[in-house]
C-alpha positions in Angstrom: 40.5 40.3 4.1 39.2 38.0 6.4 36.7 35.8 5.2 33.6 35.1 7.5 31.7 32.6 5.8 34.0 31.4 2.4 36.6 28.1 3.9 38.9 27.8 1.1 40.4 24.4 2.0 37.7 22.4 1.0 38.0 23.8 -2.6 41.2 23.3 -2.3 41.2 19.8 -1.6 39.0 18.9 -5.1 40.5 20.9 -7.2 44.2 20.5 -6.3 44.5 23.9 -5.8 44.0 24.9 -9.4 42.7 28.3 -9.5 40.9 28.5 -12.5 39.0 25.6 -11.8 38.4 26.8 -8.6 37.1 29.9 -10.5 34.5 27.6 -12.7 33.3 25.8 -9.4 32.6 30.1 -8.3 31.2 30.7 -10.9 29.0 27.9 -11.3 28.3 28.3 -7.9 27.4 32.3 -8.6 25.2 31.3 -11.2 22.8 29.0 -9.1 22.3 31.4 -6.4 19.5 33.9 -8.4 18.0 30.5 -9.8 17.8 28.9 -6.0 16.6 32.6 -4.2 14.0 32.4 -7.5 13.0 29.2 -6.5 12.7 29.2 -2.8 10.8 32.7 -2.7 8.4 31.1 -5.6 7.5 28.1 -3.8 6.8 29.8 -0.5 4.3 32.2 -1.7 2.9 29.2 -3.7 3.2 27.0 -0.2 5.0 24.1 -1.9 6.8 23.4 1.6 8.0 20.4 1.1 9.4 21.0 -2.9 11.0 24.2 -0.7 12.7 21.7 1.2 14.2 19.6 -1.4 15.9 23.2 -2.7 17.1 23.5 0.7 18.7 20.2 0.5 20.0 21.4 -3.4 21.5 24.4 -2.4 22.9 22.8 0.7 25.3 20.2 -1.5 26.2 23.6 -3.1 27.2 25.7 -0.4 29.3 22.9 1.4 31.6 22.9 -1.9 32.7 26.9 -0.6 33.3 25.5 2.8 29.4 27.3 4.0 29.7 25.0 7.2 27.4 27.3 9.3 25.3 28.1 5.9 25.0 24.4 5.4 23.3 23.8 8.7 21.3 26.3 8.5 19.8 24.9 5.3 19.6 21.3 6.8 17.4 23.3 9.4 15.2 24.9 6.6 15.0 21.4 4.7 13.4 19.2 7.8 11.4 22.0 8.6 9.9 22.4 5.0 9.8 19.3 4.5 7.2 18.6 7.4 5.5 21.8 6.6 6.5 22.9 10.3 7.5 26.3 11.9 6.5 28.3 9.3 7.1 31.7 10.5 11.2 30.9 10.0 11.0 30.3 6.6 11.5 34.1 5.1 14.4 34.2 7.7 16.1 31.2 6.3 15.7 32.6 2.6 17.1 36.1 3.5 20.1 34.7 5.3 21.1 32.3 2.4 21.0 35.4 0.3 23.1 37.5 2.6 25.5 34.2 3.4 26.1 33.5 -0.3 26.7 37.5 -1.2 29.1 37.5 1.5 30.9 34.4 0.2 30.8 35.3 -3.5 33.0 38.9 -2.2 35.1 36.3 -0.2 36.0 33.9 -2.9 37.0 36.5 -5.5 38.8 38.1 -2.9 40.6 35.0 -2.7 41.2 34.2 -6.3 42.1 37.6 -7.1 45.1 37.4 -4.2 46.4 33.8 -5.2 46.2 33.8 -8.8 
């Protein structure tokens, strides 16, 4: 498989190349996605724009640990824009990529554990 979005090296690098706490930092990872879509989708409708920025910034510190480099831009993007309440219109786009990127990535990395365990 090769991976689109999912940079192992990164990983790699803090981990020491253990694989199952590479798996934890996954899962971990995983298990903040839902809570940060949740979030993000809650406080557009509610037009919190600039605590939808500050998840923005959140979830960006997490997607840089996968190696996300073109997610993680993206976000910093959706952050300064939320923040200043600015361009609007962009803002469902940014959710629904973040969801797409981090599905993507999530198939990627157990891809990836799965063939170096």
């Amino acid at each position: 498989m090769e991976y689109r979005i999912f940079k192992p090296e990164y990983l790699l690098s803090i981990t020491g190349g253990d694989m199952e706490t590479m798996s934890e930092i996954a899962g971990i990872f995983g298990s903040q996605v839902p809570e940060f879509l949740t979030g993000m989708r809650s406080l557009l409708g509610q037009e919190k724009y600039y605590e939808l920025g500050l998840l923005a910034h959140k979830a960006k510190g997490s997607v840089t640990v996968l190696g996300m480099d073109e997610t993680a831009k993206m976000l910093k993007e959706f952050e300064l824009l939320a923040k200043a309440g600015d361009q609007k219109e962009k803002y469902t786009g940014f959710i629904s990529r973040f969801e797409a990127d981090t599905s993507t990535v999530m198939t990627e990395v157990e891809d990836y554990l799965t063939k170096n365990r």
